[in-house]
C-alpha positions as CSV (number, residue, x, y, z in Angstrom):
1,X,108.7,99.8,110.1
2,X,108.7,100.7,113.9
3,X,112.0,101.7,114.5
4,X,115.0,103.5,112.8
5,X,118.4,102.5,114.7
6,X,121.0,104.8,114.1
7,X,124.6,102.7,115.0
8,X,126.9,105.6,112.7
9,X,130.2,105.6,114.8
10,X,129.9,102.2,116.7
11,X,132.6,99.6,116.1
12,X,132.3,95.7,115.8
13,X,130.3,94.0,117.9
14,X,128.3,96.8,119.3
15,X,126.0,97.2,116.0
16,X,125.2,93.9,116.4
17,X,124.7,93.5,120.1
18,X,122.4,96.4,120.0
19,X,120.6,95.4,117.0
20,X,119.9,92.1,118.8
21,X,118.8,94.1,121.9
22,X,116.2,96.1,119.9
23,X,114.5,93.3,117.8
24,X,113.8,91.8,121.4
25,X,112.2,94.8,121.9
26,X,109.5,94.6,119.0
27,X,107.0,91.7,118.4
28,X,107.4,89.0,116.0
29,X,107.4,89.7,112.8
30,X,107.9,93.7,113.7
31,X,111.0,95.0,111.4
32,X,113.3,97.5,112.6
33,X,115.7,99.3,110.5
34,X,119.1,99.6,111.3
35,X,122.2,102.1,110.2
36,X,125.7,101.0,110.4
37,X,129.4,102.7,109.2
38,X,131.5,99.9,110.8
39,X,132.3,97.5,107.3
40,X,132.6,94.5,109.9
41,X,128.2,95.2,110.3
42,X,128.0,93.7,106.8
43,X,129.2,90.5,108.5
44,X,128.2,90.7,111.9
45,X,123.8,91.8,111.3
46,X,123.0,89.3,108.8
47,X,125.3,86.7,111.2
48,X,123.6,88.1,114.4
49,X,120.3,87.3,112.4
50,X,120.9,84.4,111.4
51,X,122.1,82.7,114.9
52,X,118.9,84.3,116.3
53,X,116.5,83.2,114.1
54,X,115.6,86.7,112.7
55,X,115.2,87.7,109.0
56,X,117.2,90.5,107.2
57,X,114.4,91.8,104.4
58,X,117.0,94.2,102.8
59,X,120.7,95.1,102.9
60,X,122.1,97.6,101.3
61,X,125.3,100.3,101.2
62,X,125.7,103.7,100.1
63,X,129.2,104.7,100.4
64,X,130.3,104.3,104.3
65,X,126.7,103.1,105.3
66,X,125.0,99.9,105.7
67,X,121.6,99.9,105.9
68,X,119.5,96.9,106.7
69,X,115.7,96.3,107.4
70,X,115.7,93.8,110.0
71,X,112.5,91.8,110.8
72,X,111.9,89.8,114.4
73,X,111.5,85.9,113.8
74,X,109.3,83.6,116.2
């Protein structure tokens, strides 16, 4: 994993956007791992992913926080 993004304290869409912003950053098939609080990140990541061709390996939440391990498609 090259990256750890910590998005604690962002609301809906910013976790997103800048989640897009830094897989366009890494190479394909780099992964990134991103933290989230906002509940809407749930939605919005794997979305977000999905519209840009990326893959989420893992989601998961502990309490308040989403955590997903996102890797750069093609």
């Amino acid at each position: 994993m090259s990256d750890v993004i910590d998005l604690k304290g962002l609301k809906c869409p910013m976790p997103a956007l800048l989640s897009r912003r830094a897989l366009a950053r890494t190479a394909p098939g780099e992964e990134i791992e991103v933290v989230a609080d906002d509940p809407m990140a749930a939605v919005d990541i794997p979305h977000m992913c999905h519209q840009e061709g990326h893959i989420v390996v893992t989601q998961s939440r502990e309490g308040d926080v989403s955590r997903f391990r996102l890797r750069r498609g093609a």
